[in-house]
Structures are given as C-alpha cells and as structure tokens.
VOPAGU-2260 file (C-alpha; in pm, 1 decimal, decimal comma):
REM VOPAGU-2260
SITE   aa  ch    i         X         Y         Z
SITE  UNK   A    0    6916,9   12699,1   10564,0
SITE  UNK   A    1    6930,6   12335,1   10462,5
SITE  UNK   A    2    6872,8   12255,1   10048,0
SITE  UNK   A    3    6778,6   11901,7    9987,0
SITE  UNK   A    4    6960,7   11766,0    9605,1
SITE  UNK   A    5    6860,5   11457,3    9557,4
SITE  UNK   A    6    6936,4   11246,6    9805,3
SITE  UNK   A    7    7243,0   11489,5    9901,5
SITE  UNK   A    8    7242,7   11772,5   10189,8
SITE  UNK   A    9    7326,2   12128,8   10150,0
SITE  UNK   A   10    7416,0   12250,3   10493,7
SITE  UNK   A   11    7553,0   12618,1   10536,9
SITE  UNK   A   12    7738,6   12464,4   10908,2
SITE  UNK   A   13    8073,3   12379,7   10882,2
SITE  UNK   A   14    8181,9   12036,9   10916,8
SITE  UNK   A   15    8415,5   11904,0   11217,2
SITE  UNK   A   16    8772,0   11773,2   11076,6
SITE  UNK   A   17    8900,8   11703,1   11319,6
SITE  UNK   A   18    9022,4   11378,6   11467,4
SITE  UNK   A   19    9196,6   11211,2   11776,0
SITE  UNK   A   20    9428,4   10958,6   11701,1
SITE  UNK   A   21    9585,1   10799,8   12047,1
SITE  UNK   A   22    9479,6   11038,9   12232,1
SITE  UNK   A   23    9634,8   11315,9   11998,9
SITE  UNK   A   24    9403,6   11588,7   11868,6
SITE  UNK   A   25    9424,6   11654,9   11494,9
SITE  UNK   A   26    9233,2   11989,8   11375,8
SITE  UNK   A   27    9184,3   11815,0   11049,2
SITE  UNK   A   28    9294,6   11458,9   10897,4
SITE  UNK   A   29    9597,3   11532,2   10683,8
SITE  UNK   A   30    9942,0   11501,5   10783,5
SITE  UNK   A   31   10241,7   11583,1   10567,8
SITE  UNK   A   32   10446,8   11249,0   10500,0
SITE  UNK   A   33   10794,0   11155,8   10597,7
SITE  UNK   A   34   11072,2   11277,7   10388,0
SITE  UNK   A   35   10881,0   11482,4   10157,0
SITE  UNK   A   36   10856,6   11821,3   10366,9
SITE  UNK   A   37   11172,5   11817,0   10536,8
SITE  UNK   A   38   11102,6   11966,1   10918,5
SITE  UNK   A   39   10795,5   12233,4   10829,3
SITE  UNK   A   40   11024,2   12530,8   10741,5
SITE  UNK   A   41   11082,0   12487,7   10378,9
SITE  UNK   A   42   10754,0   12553,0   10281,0
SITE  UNK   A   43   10637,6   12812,0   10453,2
SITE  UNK   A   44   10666,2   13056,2   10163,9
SITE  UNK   A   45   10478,1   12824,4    9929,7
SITE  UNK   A   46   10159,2   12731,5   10141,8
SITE  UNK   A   47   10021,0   12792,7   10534,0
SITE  UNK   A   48   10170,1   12503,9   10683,8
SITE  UNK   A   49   10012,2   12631,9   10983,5
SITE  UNK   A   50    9626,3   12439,3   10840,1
SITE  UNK   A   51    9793,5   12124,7   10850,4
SITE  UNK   A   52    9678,1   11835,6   11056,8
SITE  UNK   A   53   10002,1   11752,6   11149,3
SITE  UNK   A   54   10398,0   11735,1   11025,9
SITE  UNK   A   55   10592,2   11381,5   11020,8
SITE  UNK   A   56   10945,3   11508,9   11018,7
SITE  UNK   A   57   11221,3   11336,4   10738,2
SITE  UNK   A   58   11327,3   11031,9   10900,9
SITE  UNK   A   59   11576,0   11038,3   11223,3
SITE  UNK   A   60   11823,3   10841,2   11360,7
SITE  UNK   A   61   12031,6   10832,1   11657,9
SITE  UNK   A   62   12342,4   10945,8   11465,5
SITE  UNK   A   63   12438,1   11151,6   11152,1
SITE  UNK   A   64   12324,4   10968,3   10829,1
SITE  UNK   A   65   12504,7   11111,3   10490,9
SITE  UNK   A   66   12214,5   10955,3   10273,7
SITE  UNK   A   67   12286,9   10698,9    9965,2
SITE  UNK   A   68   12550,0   10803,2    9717,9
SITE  UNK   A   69   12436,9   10865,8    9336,0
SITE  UNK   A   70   12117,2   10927,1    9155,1
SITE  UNK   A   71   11864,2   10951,1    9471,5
SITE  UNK   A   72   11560,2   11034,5    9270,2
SITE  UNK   A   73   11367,4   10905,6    8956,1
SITE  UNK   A   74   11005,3   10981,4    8776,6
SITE  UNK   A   75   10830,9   10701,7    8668,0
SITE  UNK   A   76   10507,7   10773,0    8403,3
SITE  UNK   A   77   10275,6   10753,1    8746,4
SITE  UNK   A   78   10486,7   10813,0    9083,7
SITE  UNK   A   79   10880,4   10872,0    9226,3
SITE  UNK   A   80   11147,7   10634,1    9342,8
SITE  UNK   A   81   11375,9   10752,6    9583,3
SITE  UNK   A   82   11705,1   10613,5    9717,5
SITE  UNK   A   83   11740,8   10914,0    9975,4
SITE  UNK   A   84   11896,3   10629,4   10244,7
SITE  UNK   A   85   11777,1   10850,4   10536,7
SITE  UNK   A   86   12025,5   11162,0   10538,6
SITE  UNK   A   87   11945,3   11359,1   10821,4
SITE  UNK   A   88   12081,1   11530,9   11097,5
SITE  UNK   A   89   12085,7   11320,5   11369,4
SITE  UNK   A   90   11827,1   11317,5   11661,5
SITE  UNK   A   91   12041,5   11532,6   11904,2
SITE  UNK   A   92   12091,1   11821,0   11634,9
SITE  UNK   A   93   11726,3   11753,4   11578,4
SITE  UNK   A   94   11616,9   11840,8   11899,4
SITE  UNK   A   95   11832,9   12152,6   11956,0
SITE  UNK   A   96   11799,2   12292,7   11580,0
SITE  UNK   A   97   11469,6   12188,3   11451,4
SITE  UNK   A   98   11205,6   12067,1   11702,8
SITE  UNK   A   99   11171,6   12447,1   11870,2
SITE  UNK   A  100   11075,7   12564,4   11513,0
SITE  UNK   A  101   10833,4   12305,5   11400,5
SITE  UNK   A  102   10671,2   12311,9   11662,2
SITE  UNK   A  103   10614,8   12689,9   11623,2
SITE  UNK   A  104   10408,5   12605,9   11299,4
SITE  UNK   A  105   10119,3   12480,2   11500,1
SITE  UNK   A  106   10052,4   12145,6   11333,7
SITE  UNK   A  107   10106,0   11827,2   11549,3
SITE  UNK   A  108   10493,4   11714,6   11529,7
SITE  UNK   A  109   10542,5   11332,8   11479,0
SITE  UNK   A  110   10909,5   11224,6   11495,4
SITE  UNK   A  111   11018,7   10967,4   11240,3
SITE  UNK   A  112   11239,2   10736,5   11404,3
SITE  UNK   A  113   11441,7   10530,4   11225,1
SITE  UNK   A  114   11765,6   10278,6   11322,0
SITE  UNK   A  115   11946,1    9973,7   11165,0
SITE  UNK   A  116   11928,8    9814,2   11552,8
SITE  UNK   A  117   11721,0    9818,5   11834,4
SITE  UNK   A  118   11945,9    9963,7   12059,0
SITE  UNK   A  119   11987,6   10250,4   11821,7
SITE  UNK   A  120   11592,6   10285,1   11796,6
SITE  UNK   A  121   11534,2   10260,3   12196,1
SITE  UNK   A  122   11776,2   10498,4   12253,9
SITE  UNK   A  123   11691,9   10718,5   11997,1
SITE  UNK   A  124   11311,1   10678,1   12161,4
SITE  UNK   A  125   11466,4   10764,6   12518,3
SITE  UNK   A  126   11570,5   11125,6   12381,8
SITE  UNK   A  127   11298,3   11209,6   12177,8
SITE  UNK   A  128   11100,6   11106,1   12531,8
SITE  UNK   A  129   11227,0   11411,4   12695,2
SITE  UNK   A  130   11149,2   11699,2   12431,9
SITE  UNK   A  131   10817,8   11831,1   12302,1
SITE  UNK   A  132   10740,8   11551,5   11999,1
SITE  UNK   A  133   10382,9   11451,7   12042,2
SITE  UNK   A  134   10407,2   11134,1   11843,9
SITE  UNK   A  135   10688,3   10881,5   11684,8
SITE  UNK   A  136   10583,6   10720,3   11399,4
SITE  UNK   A  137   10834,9   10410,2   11405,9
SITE  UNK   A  138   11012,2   10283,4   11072,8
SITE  UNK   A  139   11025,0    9904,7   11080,1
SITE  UNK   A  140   11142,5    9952,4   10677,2
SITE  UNK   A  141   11486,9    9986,4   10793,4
SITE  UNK   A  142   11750,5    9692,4   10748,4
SITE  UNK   A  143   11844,9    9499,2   11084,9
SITE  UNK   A  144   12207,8    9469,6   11056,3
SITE  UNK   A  145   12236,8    9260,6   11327,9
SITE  UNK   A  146   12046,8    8998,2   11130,0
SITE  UNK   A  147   12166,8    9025,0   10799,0
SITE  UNK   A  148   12043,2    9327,2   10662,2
SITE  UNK   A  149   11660,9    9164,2   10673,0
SITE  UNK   A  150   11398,5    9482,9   10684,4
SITE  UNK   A  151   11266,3    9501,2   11077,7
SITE  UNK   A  152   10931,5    9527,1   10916,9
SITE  UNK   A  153   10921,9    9194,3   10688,0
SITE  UNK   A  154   10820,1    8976,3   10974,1
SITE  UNK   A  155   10611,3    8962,1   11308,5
SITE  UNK   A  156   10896,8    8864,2   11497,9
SITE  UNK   A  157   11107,4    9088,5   11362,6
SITE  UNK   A  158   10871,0    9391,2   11472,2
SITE  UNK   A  159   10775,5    9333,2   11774,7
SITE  UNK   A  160   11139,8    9272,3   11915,6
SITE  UNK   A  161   11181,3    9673,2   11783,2
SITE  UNK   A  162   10849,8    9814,7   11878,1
SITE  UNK   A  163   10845,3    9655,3   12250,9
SITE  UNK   A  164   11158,4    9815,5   12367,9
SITE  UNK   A  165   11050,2   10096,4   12201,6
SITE  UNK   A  166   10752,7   10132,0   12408,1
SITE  UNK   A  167   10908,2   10058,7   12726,6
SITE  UNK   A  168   11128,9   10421,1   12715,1
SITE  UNK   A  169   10825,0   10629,4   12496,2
SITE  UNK   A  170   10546,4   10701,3   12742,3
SITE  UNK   A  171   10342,1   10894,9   12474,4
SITE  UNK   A  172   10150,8   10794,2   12164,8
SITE  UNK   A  173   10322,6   10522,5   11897,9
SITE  UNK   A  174   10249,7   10484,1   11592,3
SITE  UNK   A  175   10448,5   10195,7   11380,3
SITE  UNK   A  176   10493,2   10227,9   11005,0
SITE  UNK   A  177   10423,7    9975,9   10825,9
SITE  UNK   A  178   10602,8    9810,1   10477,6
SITE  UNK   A  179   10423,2    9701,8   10233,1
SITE  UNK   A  180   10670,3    9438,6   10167,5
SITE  UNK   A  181   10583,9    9249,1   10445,2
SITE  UNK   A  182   10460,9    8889,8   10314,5
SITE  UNK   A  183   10192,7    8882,4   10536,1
SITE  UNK   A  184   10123,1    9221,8   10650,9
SITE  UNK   A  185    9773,7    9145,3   10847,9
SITE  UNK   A  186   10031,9    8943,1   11087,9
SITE  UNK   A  187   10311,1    9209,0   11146,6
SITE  UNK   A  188   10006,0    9470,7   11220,0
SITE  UNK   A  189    9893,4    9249,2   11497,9
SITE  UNK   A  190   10259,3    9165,0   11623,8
SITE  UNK   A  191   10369,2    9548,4   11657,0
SITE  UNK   A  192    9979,0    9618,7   11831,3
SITE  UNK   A  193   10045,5    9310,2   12099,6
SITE  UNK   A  194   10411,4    9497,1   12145,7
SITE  UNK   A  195   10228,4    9812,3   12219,9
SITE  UNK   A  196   10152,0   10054,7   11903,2
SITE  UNK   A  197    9885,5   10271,8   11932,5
SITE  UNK   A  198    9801,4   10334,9   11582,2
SITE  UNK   A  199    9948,4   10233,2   11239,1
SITE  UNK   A  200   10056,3   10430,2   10909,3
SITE  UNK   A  201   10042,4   10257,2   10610,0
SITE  UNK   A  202   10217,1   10215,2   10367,6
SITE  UNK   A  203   10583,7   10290,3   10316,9
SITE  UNK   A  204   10703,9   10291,6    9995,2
SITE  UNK   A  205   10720,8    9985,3    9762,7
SITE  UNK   A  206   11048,1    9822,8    9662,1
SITE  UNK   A  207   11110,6    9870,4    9267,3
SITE  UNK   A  208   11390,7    9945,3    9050,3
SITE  UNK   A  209   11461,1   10098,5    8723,9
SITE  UNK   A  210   11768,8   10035,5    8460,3
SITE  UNK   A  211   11926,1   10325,0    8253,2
SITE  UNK   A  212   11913,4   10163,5    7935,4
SITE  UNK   A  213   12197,2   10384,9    7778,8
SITE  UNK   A  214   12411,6   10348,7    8062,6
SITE  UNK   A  215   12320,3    9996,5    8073,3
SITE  UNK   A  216   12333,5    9974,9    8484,3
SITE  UNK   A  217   12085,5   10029,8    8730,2
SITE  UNK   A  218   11971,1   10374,6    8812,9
SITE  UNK   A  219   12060,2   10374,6    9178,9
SITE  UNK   A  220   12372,9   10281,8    9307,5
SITE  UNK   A  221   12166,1   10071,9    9585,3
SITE  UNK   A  222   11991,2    9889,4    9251,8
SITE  UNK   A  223   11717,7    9882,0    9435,9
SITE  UNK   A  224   11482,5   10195,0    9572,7
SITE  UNK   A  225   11118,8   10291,6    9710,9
SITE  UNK   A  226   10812,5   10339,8    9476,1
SITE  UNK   A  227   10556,0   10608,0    9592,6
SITE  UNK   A  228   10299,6   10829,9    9375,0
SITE  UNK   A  229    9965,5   10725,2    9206,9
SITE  UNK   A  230   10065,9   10395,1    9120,5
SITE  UNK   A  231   10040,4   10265,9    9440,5
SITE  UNK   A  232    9725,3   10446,4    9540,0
SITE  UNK   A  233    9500,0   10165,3    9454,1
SITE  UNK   A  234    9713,3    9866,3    9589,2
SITE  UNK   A  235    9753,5   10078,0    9961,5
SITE  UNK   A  236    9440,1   10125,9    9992,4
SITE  UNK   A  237    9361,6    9754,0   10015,0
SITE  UNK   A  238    9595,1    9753,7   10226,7
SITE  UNK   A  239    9401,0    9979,3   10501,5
SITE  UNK   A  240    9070,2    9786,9   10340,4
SITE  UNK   A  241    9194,3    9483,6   10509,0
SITE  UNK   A  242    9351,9    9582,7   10803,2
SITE  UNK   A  243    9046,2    9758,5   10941,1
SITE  UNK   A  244    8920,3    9519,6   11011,4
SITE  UNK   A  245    9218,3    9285,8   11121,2
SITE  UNK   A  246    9356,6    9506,6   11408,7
SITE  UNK   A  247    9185,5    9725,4   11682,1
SITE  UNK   A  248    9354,3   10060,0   11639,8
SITE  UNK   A  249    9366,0   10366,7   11398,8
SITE  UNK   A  250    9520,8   10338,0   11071,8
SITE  UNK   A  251    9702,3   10625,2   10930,4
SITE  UNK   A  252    9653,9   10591,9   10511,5
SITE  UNK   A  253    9914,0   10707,1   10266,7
SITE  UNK   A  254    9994,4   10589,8    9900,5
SITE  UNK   A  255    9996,3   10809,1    9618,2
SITE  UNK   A  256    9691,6   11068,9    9790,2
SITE  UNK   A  257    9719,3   11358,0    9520,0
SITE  UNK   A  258    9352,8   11506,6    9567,5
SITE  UNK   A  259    9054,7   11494,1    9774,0
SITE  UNK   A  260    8910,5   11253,8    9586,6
SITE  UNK   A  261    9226,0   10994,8    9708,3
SITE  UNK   A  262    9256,0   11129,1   10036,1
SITE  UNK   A  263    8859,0   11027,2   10091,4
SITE  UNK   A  264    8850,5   10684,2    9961,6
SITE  UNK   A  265    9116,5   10638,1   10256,4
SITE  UNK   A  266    8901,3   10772,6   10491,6
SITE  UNK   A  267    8567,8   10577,7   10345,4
SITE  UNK   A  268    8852,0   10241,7   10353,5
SITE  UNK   A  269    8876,8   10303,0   10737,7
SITE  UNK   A  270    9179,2   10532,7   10819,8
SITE  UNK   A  271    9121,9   10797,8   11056,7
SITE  UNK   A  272    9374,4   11002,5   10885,7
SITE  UNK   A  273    9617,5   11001,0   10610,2
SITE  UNK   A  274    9946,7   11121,8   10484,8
SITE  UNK   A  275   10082,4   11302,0   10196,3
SITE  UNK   A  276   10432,8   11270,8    9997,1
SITE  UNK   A  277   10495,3   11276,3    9664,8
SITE  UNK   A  278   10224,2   11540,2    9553,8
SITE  UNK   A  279   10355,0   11786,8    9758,7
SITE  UNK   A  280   10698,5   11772,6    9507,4
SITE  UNK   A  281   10481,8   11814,7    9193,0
SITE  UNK   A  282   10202,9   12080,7    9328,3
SITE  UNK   A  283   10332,9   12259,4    9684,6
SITE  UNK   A  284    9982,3   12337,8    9763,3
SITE  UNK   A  285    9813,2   11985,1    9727,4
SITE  UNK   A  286    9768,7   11912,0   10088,2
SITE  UNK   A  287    9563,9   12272,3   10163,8
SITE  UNK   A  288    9356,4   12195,2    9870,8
SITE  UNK   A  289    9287,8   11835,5    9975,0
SITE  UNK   A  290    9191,6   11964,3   10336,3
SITE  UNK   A  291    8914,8   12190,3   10157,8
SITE  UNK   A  292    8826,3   11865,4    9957,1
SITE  UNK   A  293    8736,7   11706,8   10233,2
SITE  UNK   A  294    8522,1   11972,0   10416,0
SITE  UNK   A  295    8376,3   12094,8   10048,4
SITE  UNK   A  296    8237,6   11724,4   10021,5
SITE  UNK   A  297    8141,9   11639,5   10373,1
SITE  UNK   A  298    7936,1   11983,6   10359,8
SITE  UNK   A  299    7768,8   11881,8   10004,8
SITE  UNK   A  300    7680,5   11561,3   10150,0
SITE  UNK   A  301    7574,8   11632,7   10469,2
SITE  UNK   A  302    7843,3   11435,4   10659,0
SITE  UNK   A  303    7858,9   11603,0   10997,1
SITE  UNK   A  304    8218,6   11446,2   11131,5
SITE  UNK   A  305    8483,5   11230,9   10968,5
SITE  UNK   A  306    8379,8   10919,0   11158,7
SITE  UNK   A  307    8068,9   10890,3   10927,6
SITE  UNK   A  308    8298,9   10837,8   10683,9
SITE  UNK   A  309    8411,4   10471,3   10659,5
SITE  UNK   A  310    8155,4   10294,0   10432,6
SITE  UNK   A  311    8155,1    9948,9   10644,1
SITE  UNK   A  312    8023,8   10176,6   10921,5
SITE  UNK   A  313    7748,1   10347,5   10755,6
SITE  UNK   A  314    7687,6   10079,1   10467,6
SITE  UNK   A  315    7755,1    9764,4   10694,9
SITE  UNK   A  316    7967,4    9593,3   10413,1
SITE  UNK   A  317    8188,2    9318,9   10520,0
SITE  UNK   A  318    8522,0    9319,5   10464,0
C-alpha cells in the first residue's frame, strides 16, 4: 500500500542500499573510517559490526610504527585532533593476526596503506596483493621523506609518482585518499585518476593546532595535528560538491558525518558512499543508526536506490 503526503511517498518496500564502488559490492553506503575502529573487533560488544557497509582498517605500513610520543588526542568545542602518527602493527603482523578476523565480520575490508616512500608503499601494496583485502584505500597524507618531509598528497606530481607504482603490483580495486590540504585539490584528484585510482575518499583530516595556555607550549609534541568532527562537515562537503563533477570516478565522503542527516547531504553532494570517524568515539552506535537514517528517509520519500540521490542528477543543478 502506497500513501501519498504531500508531495512525499509512503512505500511499505524496502529500499536498496546498496552500492558498487569499483566493482566492489557494498550492502549499504557506510563504511567505518580509518583509525577510529581499530580492525572490527573492538566493537563488537557495543554494536553489530556485521550491518556495516564496509571496515577501513587503522592505517598500515610496511613496518612497525610506535605512533607520536605525548598528548595524541584533544576535544575541540565541535570535533577531535589527533596526533596518533600511525601506530600500528605492521602489514605482515596484519595479515597473519588481524585480516582472518575482520574479515569474519562480514563487512567489506579496505586496507589503509600508508608509507613515508614509495618503495615502502609498493611493497607494502605487493603483500597486501596476495591476501584476502578487497580494497586499499591509499594515504597520500603521509610525509615523503625522500623529499623533505613534503605530504605525498599536497601536489599532482607528488601523487601520482605514489599511486602509479602502486597500481602496477595491486590488481584489485584502489581507492586514493585524499588531503584536504592540497592547494589545489581538483588537480591532485585528476593526477592520482590518470595514475590509475579507481575511486576517491575524501577528506583526511585538516591540519590545526592547539596551545595549552597554562603550560604555555603546544599541545602535541608534533605542534601540529589533524582536525576531524563537525567542524569540518560543511567545508568537506564542498569538497565532494566540486569534485563530482571534476573527475570521472566514485567519491567516497567523510568529514564530521554524525547522523543521517550528514551522511545524506554527502550522498545528495555526489558520493556514492561515505565514511565515519569521530562519532563513533562519542556515540558507539552512530554508524547503525545512520544506516537506518538513510533507508527511514529514502522509504518516506519514495527514493527507490541510492543513485537517485545526488541532487545534480535528479534536479539538473550545475555545479
């Protein structure tokens, strides 16, 4: 039975979530962000991680990382910095200890690979090549020490000298990460999709800092450290706004998503999917209850898949 409310739909069948992305099927559009729920296990006890579209893992690297030294975390009135400096594991104790239980969960498993050279990312690529990961999404945010410390992800060139080796030893999907730091961002987009990315995510977190006013020093030993949370909700999603239209394959949307209500004006910008981070510290369950967000509001308004979604489509606005 179909009840018409104004010009809204009230349709008793369920709407489709789901969504391909690079050939990768995602039962619904939400993915848990990088570095804010570890590798799946630690919160199975608070929500079923299983209804997730997919899991980006904390970011990896070829070898061991201890993480930054000092304070690594700090509230702000609307979001988190963080100045974790990628502790983790390393990809080979990865693959042996982790990978068989996350992917166990069910969601789809997206390495995050990180490096501070591009040998150390290409071979890092080669080994995740040979295990069960269905996805890398590659961190460009990460300093090239080999030219002076200068983020990978600043500049087209820059990119694309990471992401095309990159591709040439990972056979599956590739999706880049992007850094909102990047002076002109429409430029690296289209520099890491000539090298070969399949999709982008964007964005990572901004670079901010905060003083201790007591201690009269900087809060993090590293001075400076990433910005996430509802502060940058408004400023990412121009950011997927304009890169729609700029580059011819899916965009991934994160930036301070909290609700349903965020995680839809992604999807309305353009991305096929999007990621969540920081909410998931504040309110465990946030990503569950954005997933029935979406559905509650695509069933109220009689939107049948998510690709009705983007308003350009539907609304033929230019960009």
């Amino acid at each position: 039975m179909t009840d018409m409310i104004g010009d809204r739909m009230m349709d008793n069948t369920a709407p489709d979530l789901s969504v391909t992305i690079a050939g990768v099927r995602f039962r619904n559009p939400v993915i848990a962000a990088s570095g804010t729920f570890g590798y799946g296990q630690e919160y199975r006890e608070l929500l079923d991680v299983s209804s997730l579209g997919g899991i980006c893992t904390k970011g990896l690297t070829l070898h061991p990382r201890m993480g930054n030294t000092g304070q690594r975390l700090h509230e702000t009135p609307a979001g988190l910095m963080n100045s974790i400096g990628l502790e983790n594991p390393g990809i080979p104790a990865f693959l042996e200890k982790e990978l068989p239980q996350l992917r166990e969960l069910g969601p789809v498993v997206i390495a995050n690979l990180s490096g501070s050279t591009v040998e150390e990312y290409t071979e890092g690529a080669r080994l995740l090549a040979a295990s069960a990961v269905d996805m890398i999404e590659l961190n460009i945010s990460c300093p090239n020490v080999k030219a002076g410390g200068m983020a990978f992800g600043l500049h087209p060139e820059a990119a694309a000298s990471v992401v095309g080796p990159v591709r040439k030893v990972w056979t599956k999907p590739l999706m880049v990460k992007l850094s909102p730091n990047a002076p002109g961002l429409a430029a690296v987009a289209k520099a890491c999709v000539e090298a070969g990315a399949d999709a982008l995510s964007l964005v990572n977190t901004f670079k901010a800092m905060a003083i201790d006013v007591y201690k009269r020093k900087p809060v993090f030993d590293n001075t400076s450290a990433g910005l996430s949370g509802p502060a940058i909700r408004p400023i990412a999603l121009r950011m997927v706004w304009e890169l729609w239209e700029a580059v011819p394959v899916p965009l991934v949307g994160m930036g301070g998503i909290a609700v349903a209500k965020d995680a839809l004006e992604f999807l309305m910008a353009g991305a096929a999917a999007v990621q969540v981070g920081s909410a998931t510290f504040a309110h465990p369950p946030a990503m569950t209850e954005i997933i029935q967000g979406i559905g509650d509001y695509m069933k109220q308004y009689g939107v049948s898949r998510l690709e009705e979604l983007p308003i350009r489509q539907i609304r033929g606005i230019s960009p």
